[in-house]
PAZAPA-4460 file (N, C-alpha, C; in steps of 0.05 Angstrom, whole numbers, plus 32768, in hexadecimal, padded with zeros to 4 digits):
% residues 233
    n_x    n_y    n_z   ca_x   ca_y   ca_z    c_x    c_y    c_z   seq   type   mol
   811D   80E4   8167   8103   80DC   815C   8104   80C1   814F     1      X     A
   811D   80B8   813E   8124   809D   8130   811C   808B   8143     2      X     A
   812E   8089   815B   8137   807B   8176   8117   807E   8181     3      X     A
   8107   8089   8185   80F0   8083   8191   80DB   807C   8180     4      X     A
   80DA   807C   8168   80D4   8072   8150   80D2   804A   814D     5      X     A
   80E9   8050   8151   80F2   802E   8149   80E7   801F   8161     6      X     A
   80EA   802A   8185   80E1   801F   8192   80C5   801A   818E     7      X     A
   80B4   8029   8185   8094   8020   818A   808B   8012   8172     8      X     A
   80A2   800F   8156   809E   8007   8140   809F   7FE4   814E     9      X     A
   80B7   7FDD   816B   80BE   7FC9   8176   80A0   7FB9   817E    10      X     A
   809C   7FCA   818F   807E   7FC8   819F   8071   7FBB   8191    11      X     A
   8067   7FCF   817F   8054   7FC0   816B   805B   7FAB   8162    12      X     A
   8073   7FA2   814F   8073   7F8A   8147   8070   7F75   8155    13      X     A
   8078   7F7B   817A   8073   7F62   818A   8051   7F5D   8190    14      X     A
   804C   7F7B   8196   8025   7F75   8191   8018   7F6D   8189    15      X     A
   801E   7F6C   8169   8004   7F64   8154   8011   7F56   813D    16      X     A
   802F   7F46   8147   803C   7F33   8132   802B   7F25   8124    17      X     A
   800A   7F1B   8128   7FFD   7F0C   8128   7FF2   7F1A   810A    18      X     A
   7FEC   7F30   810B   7FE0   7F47   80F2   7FF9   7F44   80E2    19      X     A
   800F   7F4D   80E3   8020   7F49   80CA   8028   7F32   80BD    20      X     A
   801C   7F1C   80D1   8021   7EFA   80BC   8006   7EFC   80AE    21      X     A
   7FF0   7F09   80BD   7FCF   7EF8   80AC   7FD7   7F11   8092    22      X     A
   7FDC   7F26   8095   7FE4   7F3F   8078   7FF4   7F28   8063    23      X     A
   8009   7F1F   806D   801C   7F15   8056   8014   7EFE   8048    24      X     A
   8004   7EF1   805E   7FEA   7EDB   804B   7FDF   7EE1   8037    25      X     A
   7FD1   7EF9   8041   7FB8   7F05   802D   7FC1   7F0D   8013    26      X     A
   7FE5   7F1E   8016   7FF2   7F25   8002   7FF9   7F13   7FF5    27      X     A
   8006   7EF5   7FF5   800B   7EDC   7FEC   7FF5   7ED7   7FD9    28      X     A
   7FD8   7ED5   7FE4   7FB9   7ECF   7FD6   7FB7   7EE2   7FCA    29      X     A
   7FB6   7EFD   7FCD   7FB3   7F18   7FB7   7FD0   7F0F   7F97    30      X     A
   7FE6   7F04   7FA1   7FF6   7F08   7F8F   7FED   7EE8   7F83    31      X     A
   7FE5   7ED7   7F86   7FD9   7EBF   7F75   7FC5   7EBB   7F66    32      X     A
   7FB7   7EDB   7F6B   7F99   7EDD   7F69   7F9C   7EEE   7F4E    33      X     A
   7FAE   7F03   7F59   7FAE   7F16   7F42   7FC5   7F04   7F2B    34      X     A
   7FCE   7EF6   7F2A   7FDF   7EDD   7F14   7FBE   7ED7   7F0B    35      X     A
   7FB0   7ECD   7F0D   7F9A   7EC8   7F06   7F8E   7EDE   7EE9    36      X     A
   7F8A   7EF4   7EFF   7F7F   7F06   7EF2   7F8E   7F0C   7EDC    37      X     A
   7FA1   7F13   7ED5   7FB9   7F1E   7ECB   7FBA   7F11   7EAD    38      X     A
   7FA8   7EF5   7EAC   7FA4   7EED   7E93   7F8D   7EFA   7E80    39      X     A
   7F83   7F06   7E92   7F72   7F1B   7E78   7F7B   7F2C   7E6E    40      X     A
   7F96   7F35   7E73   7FA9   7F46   7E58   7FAE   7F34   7E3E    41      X     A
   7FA4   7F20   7E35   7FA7   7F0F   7E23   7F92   7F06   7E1A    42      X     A
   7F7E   7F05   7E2C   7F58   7EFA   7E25   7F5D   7F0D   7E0A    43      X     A
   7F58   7F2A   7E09   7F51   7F36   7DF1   7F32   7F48   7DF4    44      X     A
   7F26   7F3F   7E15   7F12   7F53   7E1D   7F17   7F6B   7E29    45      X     A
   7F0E   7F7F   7E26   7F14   7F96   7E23   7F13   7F9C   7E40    46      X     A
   7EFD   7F95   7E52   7EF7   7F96   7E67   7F08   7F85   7E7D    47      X     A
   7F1C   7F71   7E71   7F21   7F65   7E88   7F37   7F79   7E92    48      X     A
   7F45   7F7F   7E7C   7F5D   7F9A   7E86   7F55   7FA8   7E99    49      X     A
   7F3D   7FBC   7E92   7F35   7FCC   7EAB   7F2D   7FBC   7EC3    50      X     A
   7F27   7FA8   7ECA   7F29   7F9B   7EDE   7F40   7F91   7EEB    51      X     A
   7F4B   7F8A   7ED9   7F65   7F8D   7EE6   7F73   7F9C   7EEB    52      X     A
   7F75   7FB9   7EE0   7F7D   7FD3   7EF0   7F71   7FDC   7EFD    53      X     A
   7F58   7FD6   7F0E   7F49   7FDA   7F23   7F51   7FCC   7F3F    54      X     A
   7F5B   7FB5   7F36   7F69   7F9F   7F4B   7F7C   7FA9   7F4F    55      X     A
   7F8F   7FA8   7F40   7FAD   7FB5   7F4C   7FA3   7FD1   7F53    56      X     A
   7F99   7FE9   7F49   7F95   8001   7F5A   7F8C   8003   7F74    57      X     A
   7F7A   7FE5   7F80   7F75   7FE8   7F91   7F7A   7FD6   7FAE    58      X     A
   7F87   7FC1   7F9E   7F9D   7FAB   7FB1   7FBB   7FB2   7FB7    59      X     A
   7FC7   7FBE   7FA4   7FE0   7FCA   7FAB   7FE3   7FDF   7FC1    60      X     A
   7FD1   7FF2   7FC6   7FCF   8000   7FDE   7FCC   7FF3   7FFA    61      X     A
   7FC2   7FDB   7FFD   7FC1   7FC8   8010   7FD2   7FBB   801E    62      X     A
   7FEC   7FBF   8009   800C   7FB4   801B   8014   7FC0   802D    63      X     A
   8010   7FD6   8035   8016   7FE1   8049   7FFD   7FE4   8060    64      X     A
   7FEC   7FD7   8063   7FD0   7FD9   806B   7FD5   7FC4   808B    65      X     A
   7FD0   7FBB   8096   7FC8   7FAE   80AF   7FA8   7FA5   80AB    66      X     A
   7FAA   7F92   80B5   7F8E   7F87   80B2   7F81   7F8D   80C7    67      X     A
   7F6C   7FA6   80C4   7F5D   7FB5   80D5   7F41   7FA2   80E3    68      X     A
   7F4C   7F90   80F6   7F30   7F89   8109   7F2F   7F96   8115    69      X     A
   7F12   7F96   8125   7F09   7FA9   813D   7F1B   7FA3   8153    70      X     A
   7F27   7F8E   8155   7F32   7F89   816E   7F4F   7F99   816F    71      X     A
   7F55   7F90   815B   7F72   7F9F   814D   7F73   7FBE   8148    72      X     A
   7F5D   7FC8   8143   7F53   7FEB   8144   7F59   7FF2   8164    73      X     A
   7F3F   7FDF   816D   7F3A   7FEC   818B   7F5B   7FF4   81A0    74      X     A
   7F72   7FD6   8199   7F87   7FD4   81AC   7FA3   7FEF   8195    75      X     A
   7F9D   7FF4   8181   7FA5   8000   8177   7FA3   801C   817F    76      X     A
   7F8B   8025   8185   7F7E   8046   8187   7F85   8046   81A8    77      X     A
   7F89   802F   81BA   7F8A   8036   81DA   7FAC   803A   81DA    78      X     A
   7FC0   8025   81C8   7FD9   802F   81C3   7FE4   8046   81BC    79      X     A
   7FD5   8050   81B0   7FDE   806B   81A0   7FDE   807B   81B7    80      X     A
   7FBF   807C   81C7   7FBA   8090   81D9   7FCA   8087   81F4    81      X     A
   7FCE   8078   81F4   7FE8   8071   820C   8009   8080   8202    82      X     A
   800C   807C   81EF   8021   8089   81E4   8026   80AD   81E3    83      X     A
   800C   80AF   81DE   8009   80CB   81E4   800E   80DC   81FF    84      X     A
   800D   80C1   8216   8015   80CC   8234   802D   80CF   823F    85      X     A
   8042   80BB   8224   8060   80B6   8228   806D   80D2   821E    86      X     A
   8081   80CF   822D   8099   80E6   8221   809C   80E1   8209    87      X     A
   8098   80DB   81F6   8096   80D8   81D7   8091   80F0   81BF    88      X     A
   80A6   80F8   81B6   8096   810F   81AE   807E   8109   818F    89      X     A
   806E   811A   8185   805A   8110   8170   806A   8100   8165    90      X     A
   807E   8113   814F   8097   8106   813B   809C   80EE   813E    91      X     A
   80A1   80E0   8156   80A4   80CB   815F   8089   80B7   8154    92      X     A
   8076   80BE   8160   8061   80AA   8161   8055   80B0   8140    93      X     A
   8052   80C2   8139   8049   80C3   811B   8060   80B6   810A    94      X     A
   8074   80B5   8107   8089   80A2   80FD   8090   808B   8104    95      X     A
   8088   807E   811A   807E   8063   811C   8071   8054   8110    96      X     A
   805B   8070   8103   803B   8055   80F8   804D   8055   80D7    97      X     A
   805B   8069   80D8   8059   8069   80B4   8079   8052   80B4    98      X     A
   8085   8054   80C3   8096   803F   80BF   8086   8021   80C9    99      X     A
   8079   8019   80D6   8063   800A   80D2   8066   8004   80B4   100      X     A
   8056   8011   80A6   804A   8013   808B   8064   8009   8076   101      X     A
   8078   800E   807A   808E   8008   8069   8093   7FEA   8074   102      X     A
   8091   7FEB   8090   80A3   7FCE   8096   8087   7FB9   8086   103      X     A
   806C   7FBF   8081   805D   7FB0   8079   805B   7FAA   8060   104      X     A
   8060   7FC7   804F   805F   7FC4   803A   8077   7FB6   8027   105      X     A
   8090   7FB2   8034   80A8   7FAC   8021   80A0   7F8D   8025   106      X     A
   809E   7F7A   8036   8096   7F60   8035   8078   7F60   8025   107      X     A
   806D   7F6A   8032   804E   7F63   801F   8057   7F66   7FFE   108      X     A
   8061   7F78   7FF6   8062   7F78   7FDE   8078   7F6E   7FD0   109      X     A
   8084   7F68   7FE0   8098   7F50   7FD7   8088   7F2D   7FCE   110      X     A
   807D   7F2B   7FE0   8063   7F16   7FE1   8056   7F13   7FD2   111      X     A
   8045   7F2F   7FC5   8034   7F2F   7FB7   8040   7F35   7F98   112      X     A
   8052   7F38   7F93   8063   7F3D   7F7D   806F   7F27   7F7D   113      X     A
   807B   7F19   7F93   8090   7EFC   7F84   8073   7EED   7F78   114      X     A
   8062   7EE9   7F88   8054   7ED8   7F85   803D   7EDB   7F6F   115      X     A
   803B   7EE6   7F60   8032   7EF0   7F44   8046   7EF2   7F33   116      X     A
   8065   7EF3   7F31   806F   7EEB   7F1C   806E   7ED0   7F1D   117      X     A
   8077   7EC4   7F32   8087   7EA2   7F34   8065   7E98   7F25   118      X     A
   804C   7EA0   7F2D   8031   7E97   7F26   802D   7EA0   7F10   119      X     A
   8039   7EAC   7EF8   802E   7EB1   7EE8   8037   7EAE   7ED1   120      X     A
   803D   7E9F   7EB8   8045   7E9D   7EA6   8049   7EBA   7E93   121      X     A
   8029   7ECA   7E92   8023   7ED3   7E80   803A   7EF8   7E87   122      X     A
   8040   7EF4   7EAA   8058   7F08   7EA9   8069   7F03   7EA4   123      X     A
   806F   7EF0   7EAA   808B   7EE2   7EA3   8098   7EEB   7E8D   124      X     A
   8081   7EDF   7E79   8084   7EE8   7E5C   8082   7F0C   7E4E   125      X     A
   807C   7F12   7E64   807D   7F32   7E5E   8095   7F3B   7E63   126      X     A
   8098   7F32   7E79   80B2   7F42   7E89   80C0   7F34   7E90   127      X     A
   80E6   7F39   7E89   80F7   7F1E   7E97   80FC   7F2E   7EB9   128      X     A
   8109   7F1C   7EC3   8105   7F22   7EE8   810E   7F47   7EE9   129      X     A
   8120   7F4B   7EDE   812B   7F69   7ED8   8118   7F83   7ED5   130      X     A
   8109   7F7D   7EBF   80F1   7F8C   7EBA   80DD   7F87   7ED7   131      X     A
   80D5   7F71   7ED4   80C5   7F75   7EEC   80C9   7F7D   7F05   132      X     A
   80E0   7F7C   7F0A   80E2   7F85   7F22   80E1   7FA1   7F1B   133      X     A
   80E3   7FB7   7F08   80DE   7FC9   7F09   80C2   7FD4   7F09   134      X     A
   80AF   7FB5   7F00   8098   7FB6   7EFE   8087   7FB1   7F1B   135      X     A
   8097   7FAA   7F30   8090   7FA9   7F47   8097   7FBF   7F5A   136      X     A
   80AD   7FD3   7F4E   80B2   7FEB   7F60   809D   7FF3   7F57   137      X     A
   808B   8001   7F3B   8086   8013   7F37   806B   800F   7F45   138      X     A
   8059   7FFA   7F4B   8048   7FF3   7F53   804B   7FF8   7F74   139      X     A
   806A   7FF3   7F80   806D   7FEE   7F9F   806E   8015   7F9D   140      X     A
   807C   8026   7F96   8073   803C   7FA0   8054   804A   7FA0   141      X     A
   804B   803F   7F88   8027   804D   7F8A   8021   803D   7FA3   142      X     A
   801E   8023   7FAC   8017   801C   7FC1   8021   802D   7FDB   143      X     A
   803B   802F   7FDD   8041   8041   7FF0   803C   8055   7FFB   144      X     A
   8032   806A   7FE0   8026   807B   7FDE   8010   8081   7FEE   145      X     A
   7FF8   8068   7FEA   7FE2   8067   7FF8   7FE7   805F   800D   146      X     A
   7FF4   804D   8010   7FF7   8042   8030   7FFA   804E   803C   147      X     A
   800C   8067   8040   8010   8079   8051   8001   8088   805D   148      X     A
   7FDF   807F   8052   7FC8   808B   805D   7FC5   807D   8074   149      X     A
   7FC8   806C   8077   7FB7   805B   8093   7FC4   8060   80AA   150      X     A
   7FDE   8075   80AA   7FE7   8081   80C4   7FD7   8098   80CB   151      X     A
   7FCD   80AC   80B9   7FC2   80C0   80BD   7F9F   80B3   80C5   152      X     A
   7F9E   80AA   80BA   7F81   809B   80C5   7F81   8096   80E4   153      X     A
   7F9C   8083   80EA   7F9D   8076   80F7   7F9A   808C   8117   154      X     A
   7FA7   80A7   810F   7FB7   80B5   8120   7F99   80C7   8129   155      X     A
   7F8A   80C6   8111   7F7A   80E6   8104   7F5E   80DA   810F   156      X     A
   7F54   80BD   8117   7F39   80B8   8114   7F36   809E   811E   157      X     A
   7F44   8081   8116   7F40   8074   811B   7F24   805F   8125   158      X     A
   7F14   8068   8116   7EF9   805F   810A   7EFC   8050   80F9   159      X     A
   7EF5   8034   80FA   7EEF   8026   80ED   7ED6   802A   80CE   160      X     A
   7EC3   803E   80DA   7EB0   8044   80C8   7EBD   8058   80AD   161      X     A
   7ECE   8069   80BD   7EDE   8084   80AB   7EEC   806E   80A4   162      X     A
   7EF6   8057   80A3   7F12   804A   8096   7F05   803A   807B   163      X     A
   7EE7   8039   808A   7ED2   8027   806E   7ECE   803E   805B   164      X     A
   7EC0   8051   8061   7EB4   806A   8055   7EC3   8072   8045   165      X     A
   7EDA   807D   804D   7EF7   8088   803E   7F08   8074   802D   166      X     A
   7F05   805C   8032   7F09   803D   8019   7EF6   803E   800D   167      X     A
   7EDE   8040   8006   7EC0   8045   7FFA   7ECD   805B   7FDD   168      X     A
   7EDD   806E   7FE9   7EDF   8087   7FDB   7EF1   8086   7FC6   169      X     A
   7F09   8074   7FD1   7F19   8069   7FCD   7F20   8055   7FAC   170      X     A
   7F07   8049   7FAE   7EF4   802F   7FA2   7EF3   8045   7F86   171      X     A
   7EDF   805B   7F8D   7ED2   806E   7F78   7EE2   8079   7F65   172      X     A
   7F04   807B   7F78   7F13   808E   7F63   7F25   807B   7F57   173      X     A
   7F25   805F   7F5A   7F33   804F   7F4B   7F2A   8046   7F36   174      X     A
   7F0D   8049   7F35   7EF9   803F   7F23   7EFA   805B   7F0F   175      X     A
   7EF4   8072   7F13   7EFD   8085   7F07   7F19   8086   7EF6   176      X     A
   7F2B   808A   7F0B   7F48   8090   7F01   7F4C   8077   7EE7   177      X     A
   7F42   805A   7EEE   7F41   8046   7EDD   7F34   8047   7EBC   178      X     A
   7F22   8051   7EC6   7F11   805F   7EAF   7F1F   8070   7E9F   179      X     A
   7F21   808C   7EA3   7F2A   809C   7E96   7F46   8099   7E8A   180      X     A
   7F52   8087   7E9B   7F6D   8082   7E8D   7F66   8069   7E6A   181      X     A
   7F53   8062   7E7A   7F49   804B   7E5C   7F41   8058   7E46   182      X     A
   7F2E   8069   7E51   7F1E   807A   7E3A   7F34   808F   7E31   183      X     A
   7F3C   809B   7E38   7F53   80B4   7E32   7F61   80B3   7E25   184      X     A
   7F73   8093   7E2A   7F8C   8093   7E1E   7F90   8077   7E0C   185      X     A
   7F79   8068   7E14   7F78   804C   7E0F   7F7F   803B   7E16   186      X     A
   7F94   8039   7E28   7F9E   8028   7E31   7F9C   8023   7E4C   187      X     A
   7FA5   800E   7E57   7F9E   8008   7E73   7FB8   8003   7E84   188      X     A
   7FAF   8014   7EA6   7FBD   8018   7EB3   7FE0   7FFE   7EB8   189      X     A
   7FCB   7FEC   7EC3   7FE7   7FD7   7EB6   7FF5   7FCE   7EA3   190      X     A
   7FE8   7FD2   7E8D   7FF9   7FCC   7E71   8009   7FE1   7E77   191      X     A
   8008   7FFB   7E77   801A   800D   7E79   8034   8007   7E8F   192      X     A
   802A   8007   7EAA   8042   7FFA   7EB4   8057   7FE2   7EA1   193      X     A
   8041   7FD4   7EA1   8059   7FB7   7E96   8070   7FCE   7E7F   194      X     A
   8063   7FE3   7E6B   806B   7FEC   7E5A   8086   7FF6   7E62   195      X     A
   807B   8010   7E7E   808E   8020   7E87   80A6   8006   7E92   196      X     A
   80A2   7FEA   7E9F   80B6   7FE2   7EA4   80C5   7FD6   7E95   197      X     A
   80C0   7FCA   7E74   80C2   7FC0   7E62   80E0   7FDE   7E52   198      X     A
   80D6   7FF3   7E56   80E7   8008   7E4A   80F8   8011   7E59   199      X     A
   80F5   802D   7E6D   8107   8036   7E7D   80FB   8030   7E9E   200      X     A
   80F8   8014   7EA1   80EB   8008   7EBB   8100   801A   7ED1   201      X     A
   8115   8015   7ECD   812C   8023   7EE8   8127   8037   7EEF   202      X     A
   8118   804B   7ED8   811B   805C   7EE1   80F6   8065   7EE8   203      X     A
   80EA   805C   7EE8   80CC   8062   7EE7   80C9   8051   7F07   204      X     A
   80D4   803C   7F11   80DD   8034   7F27   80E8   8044   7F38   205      X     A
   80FB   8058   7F3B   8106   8066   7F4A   80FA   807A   7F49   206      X     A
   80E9   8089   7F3D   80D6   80A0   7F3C   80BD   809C   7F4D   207      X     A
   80B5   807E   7F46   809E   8076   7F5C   80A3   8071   7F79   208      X     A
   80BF   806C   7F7C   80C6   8067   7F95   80C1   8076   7FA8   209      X     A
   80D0   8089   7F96   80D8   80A3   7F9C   80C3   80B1   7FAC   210      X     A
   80AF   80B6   7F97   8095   80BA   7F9A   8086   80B6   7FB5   211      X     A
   8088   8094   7FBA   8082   808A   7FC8   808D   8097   7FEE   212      X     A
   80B0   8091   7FEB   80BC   80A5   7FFD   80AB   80C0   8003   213      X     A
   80A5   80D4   7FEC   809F   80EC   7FF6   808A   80EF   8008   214      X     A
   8075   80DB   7FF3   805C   80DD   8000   805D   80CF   801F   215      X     A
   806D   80B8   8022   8072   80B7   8041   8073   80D2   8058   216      X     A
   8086   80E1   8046   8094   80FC   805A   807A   8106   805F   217      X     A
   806F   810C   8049   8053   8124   8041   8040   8116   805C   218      X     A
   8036   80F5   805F   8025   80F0   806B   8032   80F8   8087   219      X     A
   8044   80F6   8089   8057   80F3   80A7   804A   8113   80B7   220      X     A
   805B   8127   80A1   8053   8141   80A3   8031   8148   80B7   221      X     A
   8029   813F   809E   8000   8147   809F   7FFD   813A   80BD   222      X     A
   8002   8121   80BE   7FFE   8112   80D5   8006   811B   80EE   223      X     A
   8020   8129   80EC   802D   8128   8104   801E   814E   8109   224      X     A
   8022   815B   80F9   8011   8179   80FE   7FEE   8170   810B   225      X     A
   7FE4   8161   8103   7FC7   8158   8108   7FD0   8155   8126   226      X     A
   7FDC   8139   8127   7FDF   8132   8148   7FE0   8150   8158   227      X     A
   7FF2   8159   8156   7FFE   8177   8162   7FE3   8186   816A   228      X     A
   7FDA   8186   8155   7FBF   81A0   8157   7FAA   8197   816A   229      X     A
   7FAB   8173   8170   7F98   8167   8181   7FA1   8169   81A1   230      X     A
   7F80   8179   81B0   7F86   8175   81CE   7F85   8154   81D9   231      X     A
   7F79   8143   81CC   7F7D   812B   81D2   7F7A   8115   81BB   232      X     A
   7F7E   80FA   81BB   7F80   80EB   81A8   7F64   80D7   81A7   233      X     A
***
C-alpha cells in the first residue's frame, strides 16, 4: 500500500508542481501578514486579540490545502477516477491524498512560521527561537488536524460548491469557538499558545503533533471505508 502510495504521491507532484509553488507564496504572504497582525497583542484593544485568533484559527488549516481552481478540481476528480480503474487498492489511493497533505503542510508551515518570526519583533520578544518553535508545532498539528479534511472531500464529493459551503461552516465555528474561549475564560486563543510554549512548550508540541498524526489515521480510515462503500467515484 506504502509503495503504491508514494508512486501516485510521484504523479502528482509532477502534475500540479505549479499549485505547490503558488501555496508556498501565499504561505510566505499569510506569514508577513499575520507579523502585522500580531501587533495587536500590545495595542491594548480588546478586540484586536479576537481577531487575531480568528486568523490563525482559520489560516493555519490552509497549510495543508492546495489551491482549489476549477481547472485544478476538474483534472484532479478525472485522476482520481482513472485511478480507480488501476490495480491500486483504495488504501493506496486514499493515502496518497493525505500524504499529499503532509508533504504540503510541513513546507507551508515552515514558511509561514519562519516568516512571522524573522518579521516580527513583537515575537521575537515573546519567545526565544526554542519556545517558538514549540509555538509553531502546537499551531502545525491543529493545522494538520484540519487539513486532513480536504482528502475526504476530495475522495467523498469533490464539488467545488460543498468545498465553499462546508468552509462557510467552518468560518461559523471559529468565530464561535473564538468567542467562547474569550468570554469563558478570558483569555485569547493565541496568547495561550505563546503561554503553553513559553512553559511546558515540548511537551504541549508533541501532544499536538501527535494529535495531528491521529487525526491523519482517523481521516485515512473514514475516507478509505467511504471510497469502498462507493459503486463509482
Amino acid at each position: 500500500m506504502w509503495q503504491e502510495a508514494w508512486k501516485l504521491v510521484g504523479h502528482d507532484l509532477k502534475r500540479a508542481w505549479w499549485n505547490y509553488l503558488l501555496i508556498l507564496g501565499m504561505s510566505l504572504f499569510f506569514g508577513g501578514w499575520t507579523a502585522m497582525l500580531l501587533r495587536s497583542l500590545t495595542s491594548g484593544y480588546a478586540f484586536d486579540p479576537f481577531l487575531l485568533d480568528f486568523y490563525f484559527l482559520a489560516i493555519v488549516p490552509v497549510i495543508g490545502c492546495p489551491w482549489y481552481t476549477k481547472k485544478y478540481t476538474e483534472r484532479t476528480h478525472d485522476q482520481l477516477k482513472f485511478y480507480r480503474t488501476l490495480p491500486i487498492s483504495t488504501g493506496g489511493i486514499v493515502l496518497s491524498r493525505v500524504l499529499l497533505v503532509v508533504l504540503r503542510a510541513v513546507p507551508n508551515g515552515a514558511v509561514l512560521f519562519g516568516a512571522l518570526y524573522l518579521l516580527s519583533p513583537e515575537m521575537q520578544a515573546m519567545l526565544n527561537p526554542t519556545e517558538y518553535l514549540w509555538f509553531a508545532l502546537i499551531w502545525f498539528g491543529y493545522g494538520l488536524t484540519l487539513s486532513c479534511w480536504y482528502p475526504y472531500w476530495e475522495l467523498n464529493s469533490g464539488s467545488l460548491k460543498k468545498f465553499y459551503l462546508y468552509s462557510a461552516w467552518y468560518v461559523v465555528l471559529w468565530i464561535i469557538l473564538g468567542l467562547t474561549y474569550w468570554l469563558a475564560l478570558d483569555m485569547h486563543v493565541v496568547q495561550t499558545a505563546v503561554a503553553w510554549a513559553q512553559g511546558s512548550g515540548w511537551l504541549y508540541a508533541a501532544l499536538s503533533v501527535l494529535l495531528g498524526g491521529l487525526a491523519a489515521m482517523w481521516w485515512w480510515r473514514l475516507s478509505k471505508r467511504n471510497l469502498e462503500n462507493k459503486t463509482s467515484f
